[in-house]
C-alpha positions in Angstrom: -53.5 50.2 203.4 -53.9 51.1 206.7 -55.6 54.7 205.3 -57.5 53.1 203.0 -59.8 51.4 206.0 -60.5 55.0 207.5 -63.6 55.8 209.3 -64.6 58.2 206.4 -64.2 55.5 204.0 -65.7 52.7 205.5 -69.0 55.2 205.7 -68.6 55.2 201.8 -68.6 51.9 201.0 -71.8 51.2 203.8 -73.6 54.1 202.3 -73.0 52.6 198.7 -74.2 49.3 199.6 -77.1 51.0 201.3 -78.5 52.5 198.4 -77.6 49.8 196.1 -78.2 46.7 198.1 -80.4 45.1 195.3 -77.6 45.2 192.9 -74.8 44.2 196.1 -77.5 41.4 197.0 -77.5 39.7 193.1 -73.7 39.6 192.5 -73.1 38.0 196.4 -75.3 35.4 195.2 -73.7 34.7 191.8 -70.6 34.4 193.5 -71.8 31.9 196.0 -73.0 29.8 192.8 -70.0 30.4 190.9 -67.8 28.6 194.4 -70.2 26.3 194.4 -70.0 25.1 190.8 -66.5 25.3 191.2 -66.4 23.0 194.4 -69.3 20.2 193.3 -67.3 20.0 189.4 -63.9 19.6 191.2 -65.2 16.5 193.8 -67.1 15.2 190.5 -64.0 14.7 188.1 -62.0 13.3 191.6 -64.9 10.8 191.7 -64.9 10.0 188.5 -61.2 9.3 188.1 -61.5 7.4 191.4 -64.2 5.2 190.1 -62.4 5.0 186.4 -59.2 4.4 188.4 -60.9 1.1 190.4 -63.0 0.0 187.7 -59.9 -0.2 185.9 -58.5 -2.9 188.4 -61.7 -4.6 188.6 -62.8 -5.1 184.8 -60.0 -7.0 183.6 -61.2 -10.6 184.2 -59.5 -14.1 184.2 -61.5 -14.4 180.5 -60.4 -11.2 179.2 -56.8 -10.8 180.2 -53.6 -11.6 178.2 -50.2 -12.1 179.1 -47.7 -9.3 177.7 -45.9 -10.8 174.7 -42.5 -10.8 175.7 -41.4 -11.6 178.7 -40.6 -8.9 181.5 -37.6 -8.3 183.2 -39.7 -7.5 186.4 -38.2 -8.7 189.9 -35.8 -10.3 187.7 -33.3 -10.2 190.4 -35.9 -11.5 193.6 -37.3 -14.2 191.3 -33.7 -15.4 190.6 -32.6 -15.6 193.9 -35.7 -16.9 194.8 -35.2 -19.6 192.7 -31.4 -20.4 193.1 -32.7 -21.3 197.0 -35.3 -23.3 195.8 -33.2 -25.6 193.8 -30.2 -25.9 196.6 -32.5 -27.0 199.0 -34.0 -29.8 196.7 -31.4 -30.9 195.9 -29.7 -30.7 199.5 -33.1 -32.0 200.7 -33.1 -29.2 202.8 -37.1 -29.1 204.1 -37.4 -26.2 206.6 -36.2 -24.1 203.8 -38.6 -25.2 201.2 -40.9 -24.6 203.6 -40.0 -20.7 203.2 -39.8 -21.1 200.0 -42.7 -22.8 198.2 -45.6 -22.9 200.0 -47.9 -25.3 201.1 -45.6 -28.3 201.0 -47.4 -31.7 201.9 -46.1 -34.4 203.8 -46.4 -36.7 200.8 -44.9 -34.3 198.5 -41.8 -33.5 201.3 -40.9 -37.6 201.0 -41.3 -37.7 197.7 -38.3 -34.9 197.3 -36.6 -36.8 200.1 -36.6 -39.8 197.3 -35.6 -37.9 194.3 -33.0 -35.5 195.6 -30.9 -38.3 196.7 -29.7 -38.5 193.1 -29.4 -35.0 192.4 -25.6 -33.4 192.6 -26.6 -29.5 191.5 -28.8 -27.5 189.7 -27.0 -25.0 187.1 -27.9 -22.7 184.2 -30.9 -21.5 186.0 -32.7 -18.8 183.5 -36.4 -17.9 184.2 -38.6 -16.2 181.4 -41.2 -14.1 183.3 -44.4 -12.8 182.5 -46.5 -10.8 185.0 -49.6 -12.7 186.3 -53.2 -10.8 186.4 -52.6 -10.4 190.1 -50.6 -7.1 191.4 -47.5 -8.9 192.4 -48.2 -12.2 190.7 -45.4 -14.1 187.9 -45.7 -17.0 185.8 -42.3 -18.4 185.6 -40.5 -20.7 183.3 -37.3 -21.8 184.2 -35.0 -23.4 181.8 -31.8 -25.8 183.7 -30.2 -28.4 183.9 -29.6 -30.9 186.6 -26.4 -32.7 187.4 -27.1 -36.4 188.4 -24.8 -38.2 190.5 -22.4 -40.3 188.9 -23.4 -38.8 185.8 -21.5 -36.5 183.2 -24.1 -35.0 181.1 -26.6 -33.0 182.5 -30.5 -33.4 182.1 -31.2 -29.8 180.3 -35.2 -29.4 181.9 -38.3 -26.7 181.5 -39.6 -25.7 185.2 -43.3 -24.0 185.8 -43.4 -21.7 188.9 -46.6 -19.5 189.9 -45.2 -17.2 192.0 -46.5 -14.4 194.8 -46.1 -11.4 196.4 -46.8 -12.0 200.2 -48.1 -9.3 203.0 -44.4 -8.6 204.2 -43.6 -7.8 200.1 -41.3 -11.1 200.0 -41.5 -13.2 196.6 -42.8 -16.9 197.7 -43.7 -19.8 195.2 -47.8 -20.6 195.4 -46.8 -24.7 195.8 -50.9 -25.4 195.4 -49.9 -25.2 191.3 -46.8 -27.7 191.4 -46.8 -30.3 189.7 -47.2 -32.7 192.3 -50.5 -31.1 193.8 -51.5 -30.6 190.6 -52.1 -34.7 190.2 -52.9 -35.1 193.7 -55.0 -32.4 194.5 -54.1 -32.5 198.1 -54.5 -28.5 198.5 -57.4 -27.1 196.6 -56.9 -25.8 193.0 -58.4 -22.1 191.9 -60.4 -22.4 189.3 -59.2 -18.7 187.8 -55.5 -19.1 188.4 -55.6 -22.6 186.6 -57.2 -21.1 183.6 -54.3 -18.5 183.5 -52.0 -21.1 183.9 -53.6 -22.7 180.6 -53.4 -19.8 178.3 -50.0 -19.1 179.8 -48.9 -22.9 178.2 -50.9 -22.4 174.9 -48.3 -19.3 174.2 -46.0 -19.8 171.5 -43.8 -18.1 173.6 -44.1 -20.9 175.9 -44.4 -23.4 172.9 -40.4 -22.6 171.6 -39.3 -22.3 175.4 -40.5 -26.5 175.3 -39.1 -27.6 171.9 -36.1 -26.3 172.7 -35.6 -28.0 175.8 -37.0 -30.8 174.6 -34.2 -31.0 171.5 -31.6 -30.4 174.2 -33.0 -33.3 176.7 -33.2 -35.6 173.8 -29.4 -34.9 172.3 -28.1 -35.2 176.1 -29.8 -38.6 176.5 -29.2 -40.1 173.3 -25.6 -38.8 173.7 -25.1 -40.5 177.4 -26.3 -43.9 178.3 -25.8 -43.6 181.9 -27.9 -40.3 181.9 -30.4 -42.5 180.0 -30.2 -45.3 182.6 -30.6 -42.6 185.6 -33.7 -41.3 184.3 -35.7 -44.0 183.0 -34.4 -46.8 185.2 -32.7 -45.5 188.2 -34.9 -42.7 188.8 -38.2 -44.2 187.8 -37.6 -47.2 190.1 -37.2 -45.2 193.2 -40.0 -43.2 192.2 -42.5 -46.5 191.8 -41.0 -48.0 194.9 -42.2 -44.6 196.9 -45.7 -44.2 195.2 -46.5 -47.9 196.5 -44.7 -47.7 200.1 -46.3 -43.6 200.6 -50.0 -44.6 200.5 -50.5 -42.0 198.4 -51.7 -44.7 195.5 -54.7 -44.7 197.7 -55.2 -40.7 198.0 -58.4 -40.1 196.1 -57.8 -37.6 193.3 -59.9 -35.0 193.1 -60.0 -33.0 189.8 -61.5 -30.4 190.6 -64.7 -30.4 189.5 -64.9 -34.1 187.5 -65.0 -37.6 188.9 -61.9 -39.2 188.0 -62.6 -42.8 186.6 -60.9 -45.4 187.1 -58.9 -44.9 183.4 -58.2 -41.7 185.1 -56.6 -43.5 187.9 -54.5 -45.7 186.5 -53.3 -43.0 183.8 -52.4 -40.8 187.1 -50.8 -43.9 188.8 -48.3 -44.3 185.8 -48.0 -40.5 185.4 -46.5 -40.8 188.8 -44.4 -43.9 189.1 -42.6 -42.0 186.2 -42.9 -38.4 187.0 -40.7 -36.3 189.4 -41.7 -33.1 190.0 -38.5 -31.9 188.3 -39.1 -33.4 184.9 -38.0 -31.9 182.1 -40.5 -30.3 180.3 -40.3 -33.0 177.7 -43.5 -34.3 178.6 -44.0 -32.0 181.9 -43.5 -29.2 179.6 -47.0 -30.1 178.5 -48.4 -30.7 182.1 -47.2 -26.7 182.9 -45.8 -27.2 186.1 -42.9 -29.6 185.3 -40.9 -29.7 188.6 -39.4 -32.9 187.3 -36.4 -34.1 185.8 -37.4 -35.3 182.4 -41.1 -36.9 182.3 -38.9 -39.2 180.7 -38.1 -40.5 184.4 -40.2 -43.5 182.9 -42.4 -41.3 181.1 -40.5 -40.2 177.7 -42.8 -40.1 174.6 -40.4 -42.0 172.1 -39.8 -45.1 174.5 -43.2 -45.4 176.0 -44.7 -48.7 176.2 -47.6 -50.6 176.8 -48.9 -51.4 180.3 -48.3 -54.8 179.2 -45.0 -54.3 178.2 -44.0 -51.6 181.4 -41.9 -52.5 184.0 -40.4 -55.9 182.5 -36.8 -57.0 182.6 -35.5 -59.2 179.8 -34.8 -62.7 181.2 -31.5 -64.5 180.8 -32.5 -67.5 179.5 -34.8 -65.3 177.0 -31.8 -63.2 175.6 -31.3 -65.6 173.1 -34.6 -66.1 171.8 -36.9 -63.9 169.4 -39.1 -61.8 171.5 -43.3 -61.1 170.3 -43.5 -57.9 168.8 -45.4 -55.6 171.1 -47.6 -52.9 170.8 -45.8 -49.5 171.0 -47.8 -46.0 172.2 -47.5 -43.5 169.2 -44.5 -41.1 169.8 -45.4 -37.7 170.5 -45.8 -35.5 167.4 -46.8 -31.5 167.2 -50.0 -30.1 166.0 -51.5 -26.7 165.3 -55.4 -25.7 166.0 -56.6 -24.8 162.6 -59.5 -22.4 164.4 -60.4 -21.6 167.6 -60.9 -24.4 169.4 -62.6 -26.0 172.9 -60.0 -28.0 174.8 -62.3 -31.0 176.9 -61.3 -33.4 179.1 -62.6 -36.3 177.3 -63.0 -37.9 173.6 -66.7 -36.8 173.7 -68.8 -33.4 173.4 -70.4 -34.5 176.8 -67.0 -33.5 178.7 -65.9 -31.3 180.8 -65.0 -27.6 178.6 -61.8 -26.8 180.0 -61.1 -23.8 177.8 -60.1 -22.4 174.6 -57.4 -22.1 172.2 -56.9 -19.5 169.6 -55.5 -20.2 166.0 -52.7 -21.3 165.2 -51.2 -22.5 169.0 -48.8 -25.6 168.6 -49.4 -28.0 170.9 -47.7 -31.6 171.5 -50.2 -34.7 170.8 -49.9 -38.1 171.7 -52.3 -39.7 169.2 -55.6 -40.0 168.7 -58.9 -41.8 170.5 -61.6 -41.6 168.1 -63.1 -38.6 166.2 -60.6 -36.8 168.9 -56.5 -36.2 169.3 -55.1 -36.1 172.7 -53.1 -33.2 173.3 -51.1 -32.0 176.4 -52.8 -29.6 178.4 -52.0 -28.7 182.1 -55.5 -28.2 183.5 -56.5 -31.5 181.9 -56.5 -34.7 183.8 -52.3 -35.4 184.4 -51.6 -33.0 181.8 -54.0 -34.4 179.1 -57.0 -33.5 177.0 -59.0 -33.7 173.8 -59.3 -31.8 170.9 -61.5 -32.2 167.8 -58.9 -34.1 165.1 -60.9 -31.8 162.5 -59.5 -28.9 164.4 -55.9 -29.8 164.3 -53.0 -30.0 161.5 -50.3 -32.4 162.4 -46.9 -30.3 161.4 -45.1 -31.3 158.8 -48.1 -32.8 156.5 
């Protein structure tokens, strides 16, 4: 090489250039294009897979996305132990943890667990279905288990809601804004998109065979257990009434979002609550999504509803022997599937509020009818209810 770059032929190649610098002059130049084409190509694609790559993220809206059909086994193993600390520190009434845990906690909803724990022995059997959320990092979490009262042998087998989050240090925390608690009292503001997910996440049939199955266990273990039936719709519910009155929050104005709540709305929240704990089983909860409370039948069961004329009463001594009135009895809950695709509103009347849509065929629990329209649980509805077009719906079984 080192011969090669002589002076003699260094003289040759100027000389050739020399006398055929036009030629020399035109093929520099198409090489200069050539790199260029080459480099401006190159950064074009990166660009466009850049732009494809964010777009990607940024398309997908709240409208257009849809869970995954099965449920994932994604941070299966952080979500259960997340979980498994959540429910030892209800029960153990254990605050500062819950704190970590589910986040924001209210004062109101802190001595309302500080009420209801006091009958809880344990937790068990704690199995979450997962399905990722549209946020990176984001699950919606059901969680089937089944609480052990105190001084009761049969356990209450319940359907949990979670949302849950990734955090900025990559630890899993529970968003508490979508329990079931601040759900009804709206204490912390409620996202409009995340509440919509949360509603096609309930409509799911996946989510649909989660609830009836629970809901055939609950109601086998409480017809099967009179002291389990006495914890939860006497026991329970009592101390749950005797804390909504003494809390003040009866007089925390609830805020749904974007409706004025009237004062049908009020009282329907006030008796969702006296009979509601945040850890109901999804037997009526189930409905209202977020279901952190043992058995909505805390005072709140479908099948032994009754009348606000009729709630609350003790049968008198004196009146045991006698023949009592007949009273009126709420309809027991019954199943129904949308025939078409339907708008869910939160009222009996076109003028209401749209809060969504439900495709065919979703099954959906309904707890009779108010008009032209069937009232059907729904979570973003007002304490977990709403109104469908009767037209829309076939009740199963006919």
């Amino acid at each position: 090489m080192k011969d090669f770059f002589n002076k003699e032929t260094l003289d040759n190649i100027k000389q050739f250039c020399t006398e055929n610098k036009k030629y020399v002059g035109v093929a520099a130049i198409l090489i200069g294009l050539i790199l260029i084409l080459i480099v401006v190509v190159a950064g074009g694609h990166n660009d466009r897979h850049s732009d494809t790559e964010s777009g990607s993220q940024e398309e997908i809206s709240v409208k257009d996305f849809e869970f995954e059909k099965d449920y994932t086994n994604d941070a299966k193993d952080d979500i259960s132990t997340l979980l498994a600390d959540y429910y030892k520190a209800y029960v153990g009434d254990d605050l500062d943890t819950l704190d970590k845990l589910a986040t924001p906690m209210s004062d109101n909803e802190k001595s309302y667990i500080g009420v209801v724990s006091q009958y809880y022995e344990s937790v068990n059997d704690i199995t979450p279905y997962t399905k990722n959320g549209l946020k990176k990092g984001s699950y919606f979490v059901s969680v089937k288990n089944s609480i052990k009262f105190t001084g009761v042998d049969t356990q209450a087998p319940t359907l949990d809601f979670f949302y849950i989050e990734t955090g900025k240090d990559g630890k899993l925390f529970i968003n508490n804004v979508y329990s079931n608690f601040n759900r009804t009292y709206c204490e912390n503001a409620l996202d409009d998109d995340i509440m919509e997910l949360i509603s096609k996440y309930t409509a799911s049939s996946e989510f649909a065979d989660l609830h009836e199955d629970v809901q055939k266990a609950y109601e086998q273990a409480v017809s099967s257990d009179a002291n389990l039936k006495n914890m939860l719709e006497t026991t329970l519910t009592g101390a749950i009434k005797q804390w909504y009155t003494s809390s003040g929050i009866a007089n925390l104005k609830k805020s749904d979002t974007d409706t004025q709540t009237t004062e049908a709305d009020t009282q329907q929240a006030e008796d969702a609550s006296e009979s509601g704990d945040q850890q109901t089983t999804d037997a009526n909860a189930g409905q209202n999504a977020d279901q952190q409370t043992t058995d909505a039948n805390a005072g709140q069961n479908a099948d032994q509803q009754t009348t606000d004329a009729n709630a609350g009463q003790t049968t008198d001594q004196n009146a045991a022997n006698q023949q009592p009135a007949e009273q009126p009895q709420a309809p027991a809950e019954y199943q129904v599937v949308t025939k078409d695709v339907v708008k869910v509103r939160d009222g009996a009347s076109t003028d209401a509020k749209e809060l969504g849509l439900l495709k065919e065929q979703v099954t959906l629990t309904a707890y009779g009818t108010e008009g032209d329209w069937t009232i059907v649980a729904y979570s973003a509805g007002t304490n977990g209810r709403a109104y469908i077009k009767t037209e829309n719906l076939q009740t199963v079984g006919q």
